[in-house]
C-alpha positions as CSV (number, residue, x, y, z in Angstrom):
1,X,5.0,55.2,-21.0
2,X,8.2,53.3,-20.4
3,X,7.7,49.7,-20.9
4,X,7.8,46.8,-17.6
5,X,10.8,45.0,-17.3
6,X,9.4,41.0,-17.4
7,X,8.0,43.2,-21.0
8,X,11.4,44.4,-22.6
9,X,12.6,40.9,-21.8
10,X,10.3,39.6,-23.6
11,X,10.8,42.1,-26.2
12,X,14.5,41.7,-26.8
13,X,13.9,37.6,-27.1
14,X,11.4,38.8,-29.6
15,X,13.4,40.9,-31.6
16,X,16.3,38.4,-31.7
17,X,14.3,35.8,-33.3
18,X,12.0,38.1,-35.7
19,X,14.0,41.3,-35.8
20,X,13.1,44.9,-35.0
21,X,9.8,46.8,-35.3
22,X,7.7,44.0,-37.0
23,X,4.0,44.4,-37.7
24,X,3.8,41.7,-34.7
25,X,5.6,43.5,-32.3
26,X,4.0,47.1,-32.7
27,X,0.4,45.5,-32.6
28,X,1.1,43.8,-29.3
29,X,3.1,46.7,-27.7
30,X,0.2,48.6,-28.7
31,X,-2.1,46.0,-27.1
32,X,-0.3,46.3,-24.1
33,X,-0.5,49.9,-23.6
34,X,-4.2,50.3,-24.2
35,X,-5.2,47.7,-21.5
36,X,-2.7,49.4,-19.0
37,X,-4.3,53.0,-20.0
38,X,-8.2,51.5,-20.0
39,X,-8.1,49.0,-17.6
40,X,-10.3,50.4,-14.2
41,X,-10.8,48.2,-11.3
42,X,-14.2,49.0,-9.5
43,X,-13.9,48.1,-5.6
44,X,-17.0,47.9,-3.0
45,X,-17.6,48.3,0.8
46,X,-20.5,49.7,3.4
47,X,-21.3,53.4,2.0
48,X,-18.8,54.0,-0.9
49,X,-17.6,52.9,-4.0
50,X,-14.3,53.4,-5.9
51,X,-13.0,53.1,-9.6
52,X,-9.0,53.0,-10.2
53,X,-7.5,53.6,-13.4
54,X,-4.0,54.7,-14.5
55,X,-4.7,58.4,-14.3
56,X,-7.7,58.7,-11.9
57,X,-9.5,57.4,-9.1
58,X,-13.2,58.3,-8.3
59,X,-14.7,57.5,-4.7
60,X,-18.4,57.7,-4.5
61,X,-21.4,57.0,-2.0
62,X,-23.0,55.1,-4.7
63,X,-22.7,54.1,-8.1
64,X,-24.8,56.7,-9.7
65,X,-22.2,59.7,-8.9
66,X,-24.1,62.1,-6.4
67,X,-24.3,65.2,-6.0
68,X,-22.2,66.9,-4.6
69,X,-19.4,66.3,-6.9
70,X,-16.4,67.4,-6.2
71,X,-13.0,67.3,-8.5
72,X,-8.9,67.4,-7.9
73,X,-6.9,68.0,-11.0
74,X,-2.9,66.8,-10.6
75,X,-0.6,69.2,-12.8
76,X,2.8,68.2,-13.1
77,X,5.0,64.6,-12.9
78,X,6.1,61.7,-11.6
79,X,5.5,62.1,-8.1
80,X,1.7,63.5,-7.8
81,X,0.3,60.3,-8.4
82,X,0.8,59.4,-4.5
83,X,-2.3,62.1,-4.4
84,X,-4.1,58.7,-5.6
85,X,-3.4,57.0,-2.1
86,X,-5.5,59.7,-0.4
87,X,-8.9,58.0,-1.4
88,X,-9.3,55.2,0.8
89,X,-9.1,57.8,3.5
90,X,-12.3,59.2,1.6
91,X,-14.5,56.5,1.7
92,X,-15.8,56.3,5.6
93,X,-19.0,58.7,5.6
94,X,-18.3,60.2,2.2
95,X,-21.1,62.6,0.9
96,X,-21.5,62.4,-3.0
97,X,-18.4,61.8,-5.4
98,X,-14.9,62.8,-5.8
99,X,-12.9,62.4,-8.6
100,X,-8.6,62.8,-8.8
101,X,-7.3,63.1,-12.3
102,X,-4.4,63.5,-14.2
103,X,-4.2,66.4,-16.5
104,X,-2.7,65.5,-20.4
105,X,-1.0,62.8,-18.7
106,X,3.0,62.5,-20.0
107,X,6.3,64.5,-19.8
108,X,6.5,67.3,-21.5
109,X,3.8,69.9,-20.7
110,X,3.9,70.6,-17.8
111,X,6.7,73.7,-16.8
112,X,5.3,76.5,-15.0
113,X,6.3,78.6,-18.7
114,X,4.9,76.0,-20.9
115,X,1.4,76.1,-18.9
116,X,0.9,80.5,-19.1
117,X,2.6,79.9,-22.6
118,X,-0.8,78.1,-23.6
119,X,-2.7,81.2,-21.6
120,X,-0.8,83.9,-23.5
121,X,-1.4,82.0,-26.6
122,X,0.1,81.0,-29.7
123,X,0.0,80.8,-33.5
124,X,-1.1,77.2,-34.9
125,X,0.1,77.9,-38.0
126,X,3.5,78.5,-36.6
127,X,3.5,75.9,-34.4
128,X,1.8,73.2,-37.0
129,X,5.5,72.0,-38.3
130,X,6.6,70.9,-34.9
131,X,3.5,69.4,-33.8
132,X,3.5,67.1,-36.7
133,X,7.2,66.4,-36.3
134,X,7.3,65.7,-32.5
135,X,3.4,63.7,-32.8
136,X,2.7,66.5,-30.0
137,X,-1.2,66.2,-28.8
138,X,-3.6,68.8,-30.1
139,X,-3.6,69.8,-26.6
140,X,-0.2,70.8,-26.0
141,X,-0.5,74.5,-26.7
142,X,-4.3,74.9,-25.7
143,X,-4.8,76.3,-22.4
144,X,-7.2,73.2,-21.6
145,X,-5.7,73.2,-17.9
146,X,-7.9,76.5,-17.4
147,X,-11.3,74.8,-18.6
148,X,-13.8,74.8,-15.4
149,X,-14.5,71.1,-15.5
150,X,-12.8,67.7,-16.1
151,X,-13.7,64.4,-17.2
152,X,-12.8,61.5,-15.9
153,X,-10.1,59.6,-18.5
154,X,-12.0,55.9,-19.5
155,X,-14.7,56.7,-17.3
156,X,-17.3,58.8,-19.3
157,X,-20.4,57.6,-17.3
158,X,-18.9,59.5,-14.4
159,X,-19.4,62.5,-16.3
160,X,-18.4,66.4,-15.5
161,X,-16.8,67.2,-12.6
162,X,-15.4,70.9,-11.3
163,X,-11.8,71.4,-10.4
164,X,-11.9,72.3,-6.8
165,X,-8.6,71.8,-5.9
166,X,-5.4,71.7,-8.1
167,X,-2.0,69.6,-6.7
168,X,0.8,71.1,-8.7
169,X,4.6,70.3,-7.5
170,X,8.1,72.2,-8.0
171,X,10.0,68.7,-9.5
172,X,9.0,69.9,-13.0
173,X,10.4,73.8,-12.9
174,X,13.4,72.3,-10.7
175,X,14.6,70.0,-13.6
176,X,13.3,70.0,-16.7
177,X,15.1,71.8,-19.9
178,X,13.1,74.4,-22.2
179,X,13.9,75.0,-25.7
180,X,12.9,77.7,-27.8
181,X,12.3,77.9,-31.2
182,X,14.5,79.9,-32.7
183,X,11.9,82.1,-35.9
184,X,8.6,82.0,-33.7
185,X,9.4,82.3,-30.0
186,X,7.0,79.7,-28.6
187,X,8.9,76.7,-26.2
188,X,8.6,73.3,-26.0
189,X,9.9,70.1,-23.8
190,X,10.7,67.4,-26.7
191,X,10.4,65.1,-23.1
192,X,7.2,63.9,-25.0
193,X,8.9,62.8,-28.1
194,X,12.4,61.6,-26.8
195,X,11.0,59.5,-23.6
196,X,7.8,58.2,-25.2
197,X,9.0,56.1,-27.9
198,X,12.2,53.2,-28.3
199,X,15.5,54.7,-27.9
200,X,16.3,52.8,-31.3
201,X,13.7,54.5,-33.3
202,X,14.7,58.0,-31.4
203,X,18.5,57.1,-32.6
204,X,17.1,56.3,-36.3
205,X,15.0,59.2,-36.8
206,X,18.4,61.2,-37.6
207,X,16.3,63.2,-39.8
208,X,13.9,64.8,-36.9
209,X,17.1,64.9,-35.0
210,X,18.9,67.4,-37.6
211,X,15.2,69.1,-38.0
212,X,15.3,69.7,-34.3
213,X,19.0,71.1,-33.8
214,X,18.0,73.7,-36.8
215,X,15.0,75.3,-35.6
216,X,15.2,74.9,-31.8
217,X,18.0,76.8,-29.5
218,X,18.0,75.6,-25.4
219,X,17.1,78.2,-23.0
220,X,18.0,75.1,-19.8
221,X,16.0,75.4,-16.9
222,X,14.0,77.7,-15.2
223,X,15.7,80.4,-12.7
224,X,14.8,80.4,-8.8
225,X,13.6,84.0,-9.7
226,X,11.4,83.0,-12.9
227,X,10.0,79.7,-11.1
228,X,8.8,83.0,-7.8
229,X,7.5,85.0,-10.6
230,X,5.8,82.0,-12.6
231,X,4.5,80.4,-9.8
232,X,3.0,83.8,-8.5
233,X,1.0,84.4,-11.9
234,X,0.3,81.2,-11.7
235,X,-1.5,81.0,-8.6
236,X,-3.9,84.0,-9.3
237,X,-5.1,82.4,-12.7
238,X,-5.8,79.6,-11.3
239,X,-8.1,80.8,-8.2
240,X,-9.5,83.6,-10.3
241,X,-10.2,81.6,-13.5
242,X,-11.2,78.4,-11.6
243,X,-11.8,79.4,-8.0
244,X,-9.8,76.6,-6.7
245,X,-7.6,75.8,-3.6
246,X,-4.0,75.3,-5.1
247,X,-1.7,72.8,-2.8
248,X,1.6,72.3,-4.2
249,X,4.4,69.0,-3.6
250,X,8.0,70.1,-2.5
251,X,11.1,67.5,-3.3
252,X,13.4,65.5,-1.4
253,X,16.3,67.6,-1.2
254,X,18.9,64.9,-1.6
255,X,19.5,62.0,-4.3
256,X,19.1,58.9,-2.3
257,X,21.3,56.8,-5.0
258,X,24.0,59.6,-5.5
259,X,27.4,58.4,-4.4
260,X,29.5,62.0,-5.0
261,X,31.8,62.3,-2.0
262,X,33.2,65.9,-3.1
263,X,31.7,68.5,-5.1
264,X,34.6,70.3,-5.4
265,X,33.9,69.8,-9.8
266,X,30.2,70.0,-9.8
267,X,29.1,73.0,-11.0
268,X,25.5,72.8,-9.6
269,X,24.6,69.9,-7.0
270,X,21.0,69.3,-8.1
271,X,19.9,68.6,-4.4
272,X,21.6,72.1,-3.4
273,X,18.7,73.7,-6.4
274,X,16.2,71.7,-5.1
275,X,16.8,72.7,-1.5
276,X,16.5,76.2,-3.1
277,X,13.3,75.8,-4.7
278,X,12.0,74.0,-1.7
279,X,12.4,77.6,0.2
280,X,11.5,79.2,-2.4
281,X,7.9,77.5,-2.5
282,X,7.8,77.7,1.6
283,X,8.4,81.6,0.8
284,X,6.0,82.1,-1.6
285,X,2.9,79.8,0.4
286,X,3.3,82.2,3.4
287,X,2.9,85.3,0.9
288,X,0.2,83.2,-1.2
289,X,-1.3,81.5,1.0
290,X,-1.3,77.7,-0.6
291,X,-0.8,74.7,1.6
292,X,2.5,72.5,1.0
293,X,2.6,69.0,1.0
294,X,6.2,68.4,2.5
295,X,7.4,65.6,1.0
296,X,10.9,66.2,1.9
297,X,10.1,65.7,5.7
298,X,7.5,63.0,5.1
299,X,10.1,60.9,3.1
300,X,13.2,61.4,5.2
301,X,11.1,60.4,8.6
302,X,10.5,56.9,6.4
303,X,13.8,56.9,5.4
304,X,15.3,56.7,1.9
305,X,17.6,53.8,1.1
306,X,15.5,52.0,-1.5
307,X,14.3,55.6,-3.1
308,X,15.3,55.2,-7.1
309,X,15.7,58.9,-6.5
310,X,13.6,62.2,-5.4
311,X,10.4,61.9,-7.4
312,X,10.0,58.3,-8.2
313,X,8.6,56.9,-4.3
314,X,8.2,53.3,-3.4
315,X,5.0,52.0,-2.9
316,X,5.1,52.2,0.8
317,X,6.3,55.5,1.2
318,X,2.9,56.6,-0.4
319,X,0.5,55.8,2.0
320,X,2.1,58.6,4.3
321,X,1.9,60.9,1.0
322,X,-1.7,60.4,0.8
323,X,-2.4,60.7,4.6
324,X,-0.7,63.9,4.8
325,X,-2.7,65.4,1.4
326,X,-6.4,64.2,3.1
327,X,-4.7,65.7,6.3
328,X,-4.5,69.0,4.5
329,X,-8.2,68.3,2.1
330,X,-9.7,67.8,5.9
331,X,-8.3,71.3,6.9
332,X,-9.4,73.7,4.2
333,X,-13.0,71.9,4.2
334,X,-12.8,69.6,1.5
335,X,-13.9,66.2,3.1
């Protein structure tokens, strides 16, 4: 998790007195991190209950989680935590509990490959080297996504709950890069291990750097025809391992922040692929049947000056996000 900015101010006024990577430093950093990832706020009204954490939120008629129970499972990146902003909306005249998690929470797991990958399985002996080298989870090639139930993260009193509904979104196949390795066959997205640690350590490790270029060739992203095929396959496991309703999160087809005038030397605009994808997923819910949260239309009626870019949202354009996904939990009979 990238670090706050009043914390890497405080970091680099650290590190100029003290130096780099002292004792100090990592125990605090690590301090830090575990209060942001434990910490879970417990708010109270007439009829309902709610815990927040950094990965979850659980709304409940009372505080002894009721039956029934009912679970949402997010599968993907930066953007499907606005699903979060749907449970206020839960709380009038809720019946029993529901619980919206995060699966493996992080970049790098999440491709639409990566997640039948686990599925179709793989060797752990073969893949043993580059889980120690990358400090991949024990997860990462388990196909723990398919399991029937969830638990809440830093909420074990909660208990068990089923997933009933998995949010997936297209950001992930849109743009992130695949590599391959090059004796066993099996892919990864070093995402986890590049964006999850200082860039100064990254740029000293030369060592996993040079281990990485040997054994690992890119295969880029994902093809408009592999993410219909993928996203096909992956649609059936899910409703016939799980019996779930699967809603997915188009893109903003435009970078807000992008000031390119003429694209007469661009290759590939990435807002004309993610318009492309965006059909693509419209295509594929009328032949699938899966409800679409358009977040292209529900972002461009707010308007999009301050938006960093198309899957980081501020804080106000959320609300609307998590209107529109109880709109659709309202129609298919889930509140």
């Amino acid at each position: 998790m990238p670090l706050s900015k009043p914390v890497t101010l405080s970091l680099k006024a650290w590190r100029t007195v003290f130096g780099e990577d002292t004792k100090i430093e990592n125990w605090v950093k690590e301090k830090y991190l575990n209060k942001i990832h434990t910490e879970v706020k417990k708010e109270k009204g007439p009829g309902w209950v709610q815990w927040s954490g950094h990965r979850s939120v659980v709304v409940s008629e009372s505080e002894d989680f009721p039956e029934p129970r009912r679970g949402i499972l997010l599968k993907g990146g930066c953007d499907l935590p606005s699903v979060f902003t749907a449970a206020p909306l839960m709380r009038e005249g809720i019946k029993g509990t529901v619980a919206i998690a995060r699966h493996i929470w992080g970049t790098g797991g999440n491709r639409s490959d990566q997640i039948l990958q686990t599925l179709d399985g793989v060797d752990m002996d073969q893949v043993a080297e580059t889980m120690e080298m990358l400090k991949l989870s024990e997860h990462y090639f388990a196909p723990t996504f398919f399991d029937p139930t969830f638990r809440v993260p830093q909420m074990p009193e909660a208990g068990e709950f089923p997933k009933n509904v998995v949010v997936m979104a297209i950001g992930t196949d849109e743009t992130r890069q695949m590599y391959r390795h090059k004796e066993h066959g099996f892919i990864i997205d070093p995402g986890g291990w590049w964006l999850n640690q200082d860039l100064g350590r990254v740029l000293k490790d030369l060592d996993t750097v040079e281990w990485f270029r040997k054994n690992f060739e890119r295969i880029g992203r994902l093809s408009e025809e592999e993410f219909r095929k993928n996203t096909t396959r992956l649609v059936g496991e899910i409703r016939s391992r799980l019996g779930a309703e699967v809603m997915f999160y188009n893109a903003l087809a435009l970078d807000p922040a992008n000031p390119t005038h003429n694209y007469q030397l661009v290759k590939t605009a990435h807002a004309a692929r993610r318009r492309e994808f965006t059909i693509a997923l419209a295509e594929l819910s009328a032949e699938l049947n899966f409800p679409i949260v358009d977040i292209d239309r529900i972002l461009k009626n707010m308007g999009v000056e301050e938006q960093v870019d198309f899957a980081h949202f501020p804080v106000d354009r959320m609300g609307p996000i998590g209107a529109e996904v109880h709109r659709i939990l309202k129609a298919v009979d889930f509140v």
